[in-house]
C-alpha positions as CSV (number, residue, x, y, z in Angstrom):
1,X,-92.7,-28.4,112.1
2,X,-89.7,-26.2,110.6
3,X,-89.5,-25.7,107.3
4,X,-87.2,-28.0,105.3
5,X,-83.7,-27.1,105.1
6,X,-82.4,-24.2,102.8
7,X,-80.4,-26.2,100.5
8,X,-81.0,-25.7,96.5
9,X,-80.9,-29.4,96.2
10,X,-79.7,-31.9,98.5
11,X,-79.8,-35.0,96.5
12,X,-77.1,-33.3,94.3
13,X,-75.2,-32.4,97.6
14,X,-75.3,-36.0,98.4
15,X,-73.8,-37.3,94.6
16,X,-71.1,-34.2,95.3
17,X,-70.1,-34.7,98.6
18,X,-69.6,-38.8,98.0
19,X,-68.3,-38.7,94.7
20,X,-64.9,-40.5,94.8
21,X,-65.3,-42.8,97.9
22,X,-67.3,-46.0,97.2
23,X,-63.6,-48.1,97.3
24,X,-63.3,-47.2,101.1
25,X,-66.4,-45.9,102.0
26,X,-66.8,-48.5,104.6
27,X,-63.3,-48.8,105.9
28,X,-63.0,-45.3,106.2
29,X,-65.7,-44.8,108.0
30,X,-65.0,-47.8,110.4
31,X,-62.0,-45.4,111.4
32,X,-63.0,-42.0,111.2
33,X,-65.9,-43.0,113.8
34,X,-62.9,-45.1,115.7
35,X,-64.5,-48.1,115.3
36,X,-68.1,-47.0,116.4
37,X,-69.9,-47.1,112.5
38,X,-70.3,-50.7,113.3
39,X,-71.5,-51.3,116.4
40,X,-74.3,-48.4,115.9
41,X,-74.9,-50.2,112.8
42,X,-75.6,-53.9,114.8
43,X,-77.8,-51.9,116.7
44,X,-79.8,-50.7,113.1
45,X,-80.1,-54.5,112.1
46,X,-81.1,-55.9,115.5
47,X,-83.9,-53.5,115.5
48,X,-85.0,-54.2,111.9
49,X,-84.8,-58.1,112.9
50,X,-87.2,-57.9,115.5
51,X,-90.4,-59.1,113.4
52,X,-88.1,-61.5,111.6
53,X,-89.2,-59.9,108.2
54,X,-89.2,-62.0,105.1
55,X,-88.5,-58.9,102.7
56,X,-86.1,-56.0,104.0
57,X,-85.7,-52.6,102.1
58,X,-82.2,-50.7,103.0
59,X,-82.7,-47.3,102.0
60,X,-79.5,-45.2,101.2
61,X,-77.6,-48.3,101.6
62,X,-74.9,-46.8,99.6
63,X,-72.4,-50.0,99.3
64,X,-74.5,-52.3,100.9
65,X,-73.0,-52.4,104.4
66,X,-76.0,-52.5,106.3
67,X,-77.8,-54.6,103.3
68,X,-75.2,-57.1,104.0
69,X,-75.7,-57.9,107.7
70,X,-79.1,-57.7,107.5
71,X,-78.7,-61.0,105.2
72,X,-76.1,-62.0,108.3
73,X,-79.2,-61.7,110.8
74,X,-81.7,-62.6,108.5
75,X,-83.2,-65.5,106.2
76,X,-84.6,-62.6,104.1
77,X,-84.4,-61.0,100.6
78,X,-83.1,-57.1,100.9
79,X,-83.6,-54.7,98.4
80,X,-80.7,-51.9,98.8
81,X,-81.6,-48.6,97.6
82,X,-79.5,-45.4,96.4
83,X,-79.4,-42.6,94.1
84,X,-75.8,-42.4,93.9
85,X,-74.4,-44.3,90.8
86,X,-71.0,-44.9,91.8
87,X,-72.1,-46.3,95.6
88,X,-74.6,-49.0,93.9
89,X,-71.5,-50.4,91.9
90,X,-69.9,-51.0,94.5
91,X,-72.8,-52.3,96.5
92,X,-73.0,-54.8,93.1
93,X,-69.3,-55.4,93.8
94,X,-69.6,-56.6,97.4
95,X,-72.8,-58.5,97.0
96,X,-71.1,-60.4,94.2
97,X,-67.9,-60.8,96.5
98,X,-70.3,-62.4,99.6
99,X,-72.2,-64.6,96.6
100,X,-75.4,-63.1,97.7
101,X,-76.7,-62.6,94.5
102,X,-80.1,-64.4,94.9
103,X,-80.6,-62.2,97.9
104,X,-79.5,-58.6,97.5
105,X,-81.4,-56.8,95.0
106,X,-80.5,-53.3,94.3
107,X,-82.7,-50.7,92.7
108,X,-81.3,-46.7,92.1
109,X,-83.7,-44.5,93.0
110,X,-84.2,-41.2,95.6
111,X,-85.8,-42.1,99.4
112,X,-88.2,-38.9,98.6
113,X,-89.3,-41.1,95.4
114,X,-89.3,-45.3,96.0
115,X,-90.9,-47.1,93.2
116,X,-92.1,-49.7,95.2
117,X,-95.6,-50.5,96.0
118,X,-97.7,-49.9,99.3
119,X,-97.0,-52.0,102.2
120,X,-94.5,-54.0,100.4
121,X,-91.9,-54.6,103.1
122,X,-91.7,-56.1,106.2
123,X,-89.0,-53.9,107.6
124,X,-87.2,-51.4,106.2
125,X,-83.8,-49.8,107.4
126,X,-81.6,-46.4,106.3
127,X,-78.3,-45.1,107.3
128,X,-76.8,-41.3,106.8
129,X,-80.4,-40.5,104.8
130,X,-82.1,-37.2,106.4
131,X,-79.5,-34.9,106.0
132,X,-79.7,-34.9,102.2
133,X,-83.2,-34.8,101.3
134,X,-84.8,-31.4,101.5
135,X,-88.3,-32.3,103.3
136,X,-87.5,-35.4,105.8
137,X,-90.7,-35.5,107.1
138,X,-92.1,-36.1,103.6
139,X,-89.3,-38.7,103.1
140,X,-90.5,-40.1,106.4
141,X,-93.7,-40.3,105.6
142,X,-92.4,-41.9,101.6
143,X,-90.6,-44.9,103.8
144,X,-93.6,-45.8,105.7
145,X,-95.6,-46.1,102.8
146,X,-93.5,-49.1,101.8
147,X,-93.5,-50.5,105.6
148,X,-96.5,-53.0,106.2
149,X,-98.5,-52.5,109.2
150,X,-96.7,-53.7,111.8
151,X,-93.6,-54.1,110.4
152,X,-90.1,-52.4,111.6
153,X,-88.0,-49.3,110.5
154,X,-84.9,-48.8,112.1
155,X,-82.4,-45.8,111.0
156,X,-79.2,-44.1,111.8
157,X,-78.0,-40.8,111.9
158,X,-75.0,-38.7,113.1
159,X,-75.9,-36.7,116.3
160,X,-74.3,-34.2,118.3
161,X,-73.6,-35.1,122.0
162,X,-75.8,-33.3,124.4
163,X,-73.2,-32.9,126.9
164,X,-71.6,-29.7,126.8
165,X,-68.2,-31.5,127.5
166,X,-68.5,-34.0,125.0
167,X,-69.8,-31.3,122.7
168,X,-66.6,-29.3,122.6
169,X,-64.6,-32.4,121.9
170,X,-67.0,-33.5,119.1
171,X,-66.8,-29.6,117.7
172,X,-62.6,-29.8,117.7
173,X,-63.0,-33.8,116.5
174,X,-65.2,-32.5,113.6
175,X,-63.4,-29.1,112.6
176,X,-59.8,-30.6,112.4
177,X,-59.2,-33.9,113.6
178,X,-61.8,-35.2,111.2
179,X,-60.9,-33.5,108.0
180,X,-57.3,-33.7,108.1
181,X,-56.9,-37.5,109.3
182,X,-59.8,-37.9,106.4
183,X,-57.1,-36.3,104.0
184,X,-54.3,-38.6,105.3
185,X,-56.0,-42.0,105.3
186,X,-58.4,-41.2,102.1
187,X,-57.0,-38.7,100.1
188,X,-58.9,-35.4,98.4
189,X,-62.2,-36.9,98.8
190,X,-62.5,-37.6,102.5
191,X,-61.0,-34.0,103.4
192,X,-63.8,-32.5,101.6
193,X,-66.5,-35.2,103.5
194,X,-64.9,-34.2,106.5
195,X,-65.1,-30.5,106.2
196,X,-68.5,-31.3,105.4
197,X,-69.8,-33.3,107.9
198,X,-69.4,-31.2,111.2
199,X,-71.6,-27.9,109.8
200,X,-73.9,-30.7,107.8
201,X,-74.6,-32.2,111.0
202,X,-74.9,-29.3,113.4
203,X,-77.2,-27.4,110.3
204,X,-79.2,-30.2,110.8
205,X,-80.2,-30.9,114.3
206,X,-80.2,-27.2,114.9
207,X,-83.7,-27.2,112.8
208,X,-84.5,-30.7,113.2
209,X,-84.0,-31.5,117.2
210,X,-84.3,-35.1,118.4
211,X,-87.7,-34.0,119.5
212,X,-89.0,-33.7,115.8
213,X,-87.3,-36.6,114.7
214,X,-89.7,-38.6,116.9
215,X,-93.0,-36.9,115.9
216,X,-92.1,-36.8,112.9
217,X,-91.7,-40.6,112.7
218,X,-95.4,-40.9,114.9
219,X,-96.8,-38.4,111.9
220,X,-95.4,-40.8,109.1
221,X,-97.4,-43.9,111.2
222,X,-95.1,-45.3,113.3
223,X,-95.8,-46.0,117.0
224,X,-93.5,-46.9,119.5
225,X,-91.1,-44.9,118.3
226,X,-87.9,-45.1,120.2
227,X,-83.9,-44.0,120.2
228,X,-80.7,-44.4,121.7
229,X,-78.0,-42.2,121.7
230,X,-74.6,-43.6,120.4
231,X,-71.1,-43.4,121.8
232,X,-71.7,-39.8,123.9
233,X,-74.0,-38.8,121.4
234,X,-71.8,-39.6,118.0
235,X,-74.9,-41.2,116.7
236,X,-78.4,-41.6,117.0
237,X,-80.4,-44.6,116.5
238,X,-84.2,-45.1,116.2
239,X,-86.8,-47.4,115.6
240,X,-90.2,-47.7,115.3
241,X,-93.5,-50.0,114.4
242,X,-96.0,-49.6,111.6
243,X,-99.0,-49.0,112.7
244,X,-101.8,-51.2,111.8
């Protein structure tokens, strides 16, 4: 496998690049991704509710979107996980606006790090995560740890579209339309995500191609690891079981 990306630290990359946005992080990003966010994010939760798990951990669940319809889909307790301060308020702030206090837990703390004993969930869920930790196969290996055997984990991630066609349109979407929409429906803050996200993303798969992802998920002890490609290639979903 490559070596992990050259960044000096991408957990402070992550607390830069989202500082300012918790208010709108999820309204925003229903737009920017023309309505798409949501639908690849059913596809997250029906995955993780496959084993109808009793205890669900949603790992960079930033302000508890995903955390939320899991608790929609599920009869189960969710611990939401983040390292950014200003995203967990607001994940405090919506769980308290749904009244789903007794259900929704959430706990600060980096995916490379969880304090959180082995084998402690039955499923376990992230969104937006391997692009800002520096070793994602370590992280990989970190969630399973926390994933009983034969439990779930489910994730998503941005993707580029493998179709040259589509790929040109996603480059221009990314390089301009992104960015300056970003500045005109968010302000400041969403320009700079959005000049961000285009080279993030293509930085990313270029050393860490959909082939890796999926060995890398088998090498952290998942089997049956399997994805689908989102929306031309947009996002990318996966999904896999805990070995036993």
């Amino acid at each position: 496998m490559p070596a992990p990306v050259a960044y000096a630290d991408k957990n402070a990359v992550a607390r830069a690049v989202f500082r300012g946005l918790p208010p709108r992080y999820d309204r925003l990003a229903w737009l920017l991704s023309f309505g798409q966010d949501r639908r690849w994010r059913r596809q997250v939760v029906q995955a993780t509710a496959t084993g109808r798990p009793d205890r669900v951990l949603d790992v960079a669940t930033g302000p508890a979107g995903v955390a939320l319809a899991i608790t929609d889909a599920l009869p189960a307790e969710v611990v939401g996980v983040d390292l950014n301060l200003p995203m967990l308020q607001q994940a405090a702030a919506n769980v308290r606006r749904r009244d789903l206090g007794e259900r929704v837990r959430l706990v600060a703390a980096r995916a490379e790090q969880l304090p959180f004993a082995d084998a402690s969930f039955g499923a376990l869920s992230f969104a937006y995560l391997l692009r800002y930790v520096d070793d994602p196969a370590e992280t990989l290996r970190e969630l399973g740890r926390c994933v009983r055997p034969g439990g779930t984990m489910a994730s998503l991630e941005f993707y580029v579209p493998p179709r040259l066609a589509w790929r040109w349109l996603w480059r221009f979407y990314v390089a301009l339309v992104l960015p300056v929409t970003g500045l005109l429906a968010g302000g400041a803050a969403w320009w700079r995500v959005g000049r961000f996200l285009g080279p993030s993303i293509r930085s990313h798969y270029q050393r860490y191609p959909l082939a890796w992802h999926v060995q890398a998920w088998r090498d952290a002890g998942f089997v049956d690891v399997g994805w689908r490609i989102m929306s031309v290639g947009g996002g990318l979903v996966m999904w896999g079981t805990r070995e036993s």
